[in-house]
C-alpha positions as CSV (number, residue, x, y, z in Angstrom):
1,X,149.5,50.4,57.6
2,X,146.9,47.5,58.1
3,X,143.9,47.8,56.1
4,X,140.8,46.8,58.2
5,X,138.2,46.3,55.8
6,X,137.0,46.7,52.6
7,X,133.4,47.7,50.6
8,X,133.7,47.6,47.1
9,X,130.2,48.5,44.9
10,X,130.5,48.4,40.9
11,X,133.6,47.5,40.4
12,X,133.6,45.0,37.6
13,X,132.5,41.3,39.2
14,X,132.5,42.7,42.7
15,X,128.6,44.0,42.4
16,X,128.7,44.7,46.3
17,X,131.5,43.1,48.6
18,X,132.3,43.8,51.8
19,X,135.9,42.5,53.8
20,X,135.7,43.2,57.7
21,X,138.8,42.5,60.4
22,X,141.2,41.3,57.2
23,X,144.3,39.9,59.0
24,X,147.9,40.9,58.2
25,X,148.3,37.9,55.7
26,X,145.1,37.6,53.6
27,X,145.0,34.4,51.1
28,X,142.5,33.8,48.5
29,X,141.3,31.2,46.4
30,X,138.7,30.5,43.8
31,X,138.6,29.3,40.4
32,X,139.6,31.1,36.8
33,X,137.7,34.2,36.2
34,X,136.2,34.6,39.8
35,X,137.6,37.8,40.6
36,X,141.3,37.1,42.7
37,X,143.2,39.4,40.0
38,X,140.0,41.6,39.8
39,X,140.2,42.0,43.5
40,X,144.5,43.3,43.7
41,X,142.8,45.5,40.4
42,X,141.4,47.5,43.0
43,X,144.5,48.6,44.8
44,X,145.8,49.0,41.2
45,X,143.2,51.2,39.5
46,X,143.5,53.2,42.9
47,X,147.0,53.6,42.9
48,X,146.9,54.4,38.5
49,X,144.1,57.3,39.8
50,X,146.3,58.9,42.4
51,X,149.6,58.7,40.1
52,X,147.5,59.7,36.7
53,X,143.9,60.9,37.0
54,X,140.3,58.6,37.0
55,X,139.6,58.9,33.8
56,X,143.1,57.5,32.3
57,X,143.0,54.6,34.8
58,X,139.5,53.9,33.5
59,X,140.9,54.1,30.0
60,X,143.3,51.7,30.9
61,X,140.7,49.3,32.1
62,X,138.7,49.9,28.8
63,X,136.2,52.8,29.9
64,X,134.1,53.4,32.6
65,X,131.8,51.0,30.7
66,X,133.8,48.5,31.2
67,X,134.7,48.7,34.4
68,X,131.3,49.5,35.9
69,X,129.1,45.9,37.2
70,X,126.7,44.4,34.4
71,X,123.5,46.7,34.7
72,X,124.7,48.4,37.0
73,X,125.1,53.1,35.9
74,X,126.8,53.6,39.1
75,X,128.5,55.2,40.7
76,X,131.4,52.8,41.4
77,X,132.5,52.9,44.8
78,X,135.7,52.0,47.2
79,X,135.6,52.5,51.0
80,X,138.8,51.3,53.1
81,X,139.1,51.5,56.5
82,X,143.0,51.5,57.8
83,X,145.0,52.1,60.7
84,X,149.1,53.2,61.3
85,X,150.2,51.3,64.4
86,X,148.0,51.9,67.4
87,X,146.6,54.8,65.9
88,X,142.8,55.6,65.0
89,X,140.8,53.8,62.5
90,X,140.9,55.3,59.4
91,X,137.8,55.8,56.3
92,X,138.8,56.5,52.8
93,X,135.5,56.7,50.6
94,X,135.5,57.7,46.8
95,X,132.5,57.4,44.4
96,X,133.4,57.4,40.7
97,X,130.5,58.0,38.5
98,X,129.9,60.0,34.9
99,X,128.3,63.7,34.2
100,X,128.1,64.4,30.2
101,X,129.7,60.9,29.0
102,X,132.9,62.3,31.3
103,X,134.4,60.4,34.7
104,X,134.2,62.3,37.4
105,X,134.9,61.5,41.5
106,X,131.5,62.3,42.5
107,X,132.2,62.0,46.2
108,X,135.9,61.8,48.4
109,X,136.1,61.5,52.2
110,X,139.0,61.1,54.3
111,X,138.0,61.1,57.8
112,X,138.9,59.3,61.6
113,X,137.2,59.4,64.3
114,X,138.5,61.3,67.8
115,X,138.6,57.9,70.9
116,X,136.0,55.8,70.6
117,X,132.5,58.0,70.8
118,X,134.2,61.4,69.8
119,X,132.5,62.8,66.1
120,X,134.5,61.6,63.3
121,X,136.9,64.4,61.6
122,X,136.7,64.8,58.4
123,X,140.0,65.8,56.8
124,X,138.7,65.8,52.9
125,X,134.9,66.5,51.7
126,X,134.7,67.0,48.7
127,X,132.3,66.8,45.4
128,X,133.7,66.8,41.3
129,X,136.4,68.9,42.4
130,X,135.4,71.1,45.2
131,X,135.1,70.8,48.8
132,X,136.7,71.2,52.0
133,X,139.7,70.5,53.9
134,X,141.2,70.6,57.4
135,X,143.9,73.2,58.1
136,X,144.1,73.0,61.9
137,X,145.6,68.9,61.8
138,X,147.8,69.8,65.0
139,X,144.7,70.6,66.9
140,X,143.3,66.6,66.3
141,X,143.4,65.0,69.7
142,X,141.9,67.7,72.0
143,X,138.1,67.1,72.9
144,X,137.2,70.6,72.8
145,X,139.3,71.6,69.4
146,X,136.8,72.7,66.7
147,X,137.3,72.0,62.7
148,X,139.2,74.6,61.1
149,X,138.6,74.0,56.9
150,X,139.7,75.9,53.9
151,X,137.5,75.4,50.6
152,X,139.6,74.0,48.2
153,X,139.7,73.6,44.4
154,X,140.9,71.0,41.9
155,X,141.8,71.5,38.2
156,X,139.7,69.3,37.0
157,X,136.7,66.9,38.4
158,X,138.3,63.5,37.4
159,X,141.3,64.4,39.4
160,X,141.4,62.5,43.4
161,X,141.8,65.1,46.1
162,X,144.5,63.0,47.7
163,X,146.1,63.9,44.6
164,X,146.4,67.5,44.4
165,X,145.7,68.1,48.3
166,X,148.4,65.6,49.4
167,X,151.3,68.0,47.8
168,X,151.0,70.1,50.0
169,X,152.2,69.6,53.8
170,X,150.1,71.8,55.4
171,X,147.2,69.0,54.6
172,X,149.7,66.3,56.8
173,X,146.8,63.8,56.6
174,X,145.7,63.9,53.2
175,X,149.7,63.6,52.3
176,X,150.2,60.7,54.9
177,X,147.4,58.3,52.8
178,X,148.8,59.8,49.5
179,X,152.7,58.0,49.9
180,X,150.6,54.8,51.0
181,X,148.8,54.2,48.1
182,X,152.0,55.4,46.2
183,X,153.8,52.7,48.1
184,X,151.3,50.0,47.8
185,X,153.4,47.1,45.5
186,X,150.8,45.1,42.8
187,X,152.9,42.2,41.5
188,X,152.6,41.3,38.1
189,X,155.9,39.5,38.0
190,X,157.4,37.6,34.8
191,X,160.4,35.8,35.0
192,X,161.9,37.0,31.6
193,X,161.4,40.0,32.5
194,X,163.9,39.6,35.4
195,X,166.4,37.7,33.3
196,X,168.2,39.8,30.9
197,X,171.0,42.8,32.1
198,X,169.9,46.1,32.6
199,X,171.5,49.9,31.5
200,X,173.3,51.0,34.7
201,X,171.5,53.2,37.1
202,X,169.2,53.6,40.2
203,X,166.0,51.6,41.6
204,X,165.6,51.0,45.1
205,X,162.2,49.2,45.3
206,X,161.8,46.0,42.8
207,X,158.9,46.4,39.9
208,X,155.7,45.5,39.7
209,X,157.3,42.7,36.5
210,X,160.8,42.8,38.2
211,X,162.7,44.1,35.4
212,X,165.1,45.9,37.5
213,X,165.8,43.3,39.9
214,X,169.7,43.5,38.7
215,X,169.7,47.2,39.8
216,X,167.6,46.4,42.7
217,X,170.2,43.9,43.7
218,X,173.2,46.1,43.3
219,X,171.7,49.0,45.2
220,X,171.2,46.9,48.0
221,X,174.2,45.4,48.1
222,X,176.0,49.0,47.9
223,X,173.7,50.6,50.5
224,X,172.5,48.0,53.0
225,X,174.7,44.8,52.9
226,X,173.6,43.8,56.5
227,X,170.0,43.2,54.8
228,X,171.7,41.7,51.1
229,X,173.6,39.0,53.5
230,X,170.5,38.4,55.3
231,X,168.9,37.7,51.5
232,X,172.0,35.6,50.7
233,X,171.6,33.1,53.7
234,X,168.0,32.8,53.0
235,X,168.6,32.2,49.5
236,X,171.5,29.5,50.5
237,X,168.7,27.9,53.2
238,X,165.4,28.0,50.3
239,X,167.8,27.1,47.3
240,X,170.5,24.6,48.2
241,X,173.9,25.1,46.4
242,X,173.6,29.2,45.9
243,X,176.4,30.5,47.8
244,X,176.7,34.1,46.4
245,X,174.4,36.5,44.2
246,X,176.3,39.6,42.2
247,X,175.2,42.3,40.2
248,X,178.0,42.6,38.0
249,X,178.6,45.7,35.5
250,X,179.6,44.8,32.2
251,X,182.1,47.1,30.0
252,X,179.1,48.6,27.9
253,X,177.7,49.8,31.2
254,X,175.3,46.8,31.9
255,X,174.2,45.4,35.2
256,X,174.0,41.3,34.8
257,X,173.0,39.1,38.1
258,X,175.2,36.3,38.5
259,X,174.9,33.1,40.6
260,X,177.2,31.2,41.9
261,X,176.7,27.6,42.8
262,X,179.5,25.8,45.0
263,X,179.6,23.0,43.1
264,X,180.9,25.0,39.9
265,X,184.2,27.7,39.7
266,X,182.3,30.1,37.7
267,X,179.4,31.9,38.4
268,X,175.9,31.3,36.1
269,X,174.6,34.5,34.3
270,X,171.3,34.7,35.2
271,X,169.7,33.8,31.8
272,X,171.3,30.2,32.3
273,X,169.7,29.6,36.2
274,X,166.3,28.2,36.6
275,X,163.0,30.2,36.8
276,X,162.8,29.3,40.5
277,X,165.8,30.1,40.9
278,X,165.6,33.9,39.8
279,X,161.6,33.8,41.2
280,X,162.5,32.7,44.8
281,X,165.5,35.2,44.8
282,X,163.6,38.2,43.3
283,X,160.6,37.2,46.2
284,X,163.6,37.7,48.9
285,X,164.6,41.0,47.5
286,X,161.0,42.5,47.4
287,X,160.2,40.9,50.9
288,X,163.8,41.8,52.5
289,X,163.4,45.5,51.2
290,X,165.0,48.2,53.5
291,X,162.4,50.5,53.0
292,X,158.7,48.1,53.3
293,X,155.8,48.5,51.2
294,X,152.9,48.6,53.3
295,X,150.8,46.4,51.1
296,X,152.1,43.7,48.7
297,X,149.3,41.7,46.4
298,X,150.8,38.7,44.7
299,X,149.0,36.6,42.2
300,X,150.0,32.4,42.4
301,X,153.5,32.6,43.8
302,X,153.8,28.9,43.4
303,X,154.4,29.3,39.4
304,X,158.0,28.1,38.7
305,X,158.6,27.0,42.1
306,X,159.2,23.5,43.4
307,X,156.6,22.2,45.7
308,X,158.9,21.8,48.5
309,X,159.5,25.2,48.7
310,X,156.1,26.6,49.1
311,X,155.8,26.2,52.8
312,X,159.3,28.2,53.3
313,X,157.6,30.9,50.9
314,X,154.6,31.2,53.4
315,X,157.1,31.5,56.0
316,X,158.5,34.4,54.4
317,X,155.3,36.1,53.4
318,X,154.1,35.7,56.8
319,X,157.1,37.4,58.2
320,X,157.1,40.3,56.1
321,X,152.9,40.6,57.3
322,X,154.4,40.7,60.9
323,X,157.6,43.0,60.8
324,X,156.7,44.9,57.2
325,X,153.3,45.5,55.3
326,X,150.3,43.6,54.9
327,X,150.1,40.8,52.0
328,X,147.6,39.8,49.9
329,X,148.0,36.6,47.8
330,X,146.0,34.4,45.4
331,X,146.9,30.9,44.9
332,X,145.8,27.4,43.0
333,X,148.1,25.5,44.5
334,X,147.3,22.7,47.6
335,X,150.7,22.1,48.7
336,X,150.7,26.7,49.2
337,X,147.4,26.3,51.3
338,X,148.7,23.8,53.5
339,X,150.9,26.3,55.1
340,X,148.0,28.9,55.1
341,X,145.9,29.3,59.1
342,X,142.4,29.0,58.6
343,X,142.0,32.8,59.5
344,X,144.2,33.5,56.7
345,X,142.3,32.4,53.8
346,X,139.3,33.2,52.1
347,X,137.5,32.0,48.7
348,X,135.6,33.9,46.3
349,X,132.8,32.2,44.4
350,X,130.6,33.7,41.6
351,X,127.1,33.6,41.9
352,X,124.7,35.2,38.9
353,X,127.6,36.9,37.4
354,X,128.6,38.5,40.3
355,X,131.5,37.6,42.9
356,X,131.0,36.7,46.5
357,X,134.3,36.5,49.3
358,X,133.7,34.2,51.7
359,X,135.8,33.4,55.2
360,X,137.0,29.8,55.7
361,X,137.4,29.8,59.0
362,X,133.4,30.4,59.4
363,X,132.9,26.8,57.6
364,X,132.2,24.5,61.1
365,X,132.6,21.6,59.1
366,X,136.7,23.0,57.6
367,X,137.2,23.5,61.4
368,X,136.6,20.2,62.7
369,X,138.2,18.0,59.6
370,X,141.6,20.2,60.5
371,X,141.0,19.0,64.0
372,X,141.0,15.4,62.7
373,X,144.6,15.6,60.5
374,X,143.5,16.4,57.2
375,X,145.1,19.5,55.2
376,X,143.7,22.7,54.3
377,X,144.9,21.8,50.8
378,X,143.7,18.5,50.7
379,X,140.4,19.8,52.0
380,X,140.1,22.9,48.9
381,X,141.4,19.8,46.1
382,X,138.4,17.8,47.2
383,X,136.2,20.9,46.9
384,X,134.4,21.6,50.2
385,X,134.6,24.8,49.9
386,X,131.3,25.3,48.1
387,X,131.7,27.1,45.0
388,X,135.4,26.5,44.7
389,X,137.4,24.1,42.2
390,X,140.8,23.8,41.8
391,X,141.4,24.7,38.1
């Protein structure tokens, strides 16, 4: 899946902003408290909806008051626009406003439109918990095929129709945007999380904090050691000295990660290697998954990682935009940027309280000062970017 754009009304900082023809690898900058974590929020609060309901991933943003733009009563609004492959452009729309104090999804549309001029489809209509919903899917495609839709009822208002709709196969559509956003990774990784042995059992996809990045590990190596060689090599090529990783279970039933380095006999346990160490390793693992997440935001990679190794990161997040998902990063960090194109990277600036996202490669000035040797980096540290300062 490659997201297209993005309109986002209401949403805390992000009063009214609007993303069009995002690339595969999407980089953002700006300084503390201008919105980058608010931004990978979005895919977060969406994803908390679908697995819970509105209202608890409200609750877990501190209300609907909260969450809502300063002044603003709302409703608060997504719409992205996404397409599989070759296939159609997609729009996803949901208003989320209040009736009686409560949260309810006002408004949900899943639609695509047949060829270029045909009228747009629309797979999901509905309106605090009602509406309608294509039953004829296997018709989509021929000109003269007409709608065929069933009304449709939710158990309750604040509940996403992708949700309870997407259950069922008959609604192949509505299920097909459902395991996307399921599958959509928000990284919130912390390296002692990551450090310490796990209970033995089964995860195939790393965590959002990586706290199952031994089981991860070992379920790789078990099921697809083709792809955990591949993650050894690049480990050996990023982090000289690392010949072999091993998730190890312990007598009590424990999975440890072990490192061995071919200057020593015996393996390190993971608590006694170096953060970027176990952060450049758990980044291979979650970029060299079998099974691909088609979206991956990750706030400031760079932390715990040696500058050196930055560029060989943006190699690796690039490849995994071409041959896996999309990725979304923030960063602080110069020596990250200069490994970032131009159409990669934008920067958000706040403005009157509220957050604008900007494209750099729109700045004719950025263009021709790359032209003439300097560094994207070098070019945000001296803050040209207006609105932008590295802190």
């Amino acid at each position: 899946m490659k997201i297209e754009a993005i309109h986002i009304r209401n949403y805390k900082v992000f009063q009214n902003v609007r993303l069009v023809h995002l690339p595969k690898m999407c980089v953002f900058v700006g300084a503390n408290g201008s919105g980058k974590s608010t931004l990978f929020d979005v895919f977060g609060f969406l994803r908390d909806s679908l697995t819970h309901n509105v209202r608890q991933a409200l609750a877990r943003r501190g209300g609907f008051k909260e969450v809502i733009s300063r002044g603003e009563t709302g409703p608060i609004t997504f719409e992205i626009k996404f397409r599989e492959g070759k296939g159609p452009l997609v729009t996803y729309f949901v208003a989320i406003g209040l009736k009686d104090g409560i949260p309810i999804v006002e408004k949900e549309l899943l639609k695509y439109r047949r060829g270029q001029t045909g009228k747009p489809w629309h797979f999901l209509d509905f309106s605090e918990g009602r509406g309608l919903a294509i039953t004829n899917e296997s018709d989509y495609g021929s000109p003269d095929a007409e709608m065929k839709r069933d009304e449709q009822e939710l158990d309750s208002p604040d509940i996403l129709a992708i949700k309870g709709l997407g259950q069922f196969q008959r609604f192949r559509m509505v299920s097909a945007f459902r395991r996307l956003i399921e599958q959509w990774h928000v990284s919130d990784f912390h390296i002692s999380d990551a450090r310490p042995s796990q209970d033995s059992g089964h995860a195939e996809h790393l965590s959002s904090r990586g706290d199952n990045l031994a089981l991860v590990t070992q379920y790789i190596w078990e099921n697809y050691p083709d792809v955990f060689q591949s993650i050894l090599d690049k480990m050996s090529q990023r982090v000289p000295g690392i010949q072999r990783v091993e998730a190890i279970e312990t007598e009590d039933g424990r999975i440890v990660l072990k490192f061995q380095d071919g200057s020593f006999k015996d393996p390190f346990l993971a608590r006694y290697v170096s953060d970027g160490t176990i952060k450049m390793f758990a980044y291979l693992v979650l970029l060299y998954d079998p099974n691909p997440h088609p979206l991956l935001c990750i706030e400031e990679p760079e932390n715990q990682l040696y500058p050196s190794l930055l560029d060989e990161l943006v190699e690796e997040f690039r490849g995994y935009a071409v041959t896996g998902g999309q990725v979304f990063i923030s960063t602080h960090s110069p020596d990250f940027l200069n490994s970032v194109e131009l159409k990669e990277l934008f920067w958000l600036v706040k403005k009157e309280g509220f957050t604008q996202i900007h494209r750099a490669e729109e700045l004719t000035l950025i263009h021709h000062l790359l032209e003439e040797g300097d560094s994207l980096g070098g070019l945000w540290k001296q803050g040209l970017f207006d609105g932008v300062h590295p802190v």
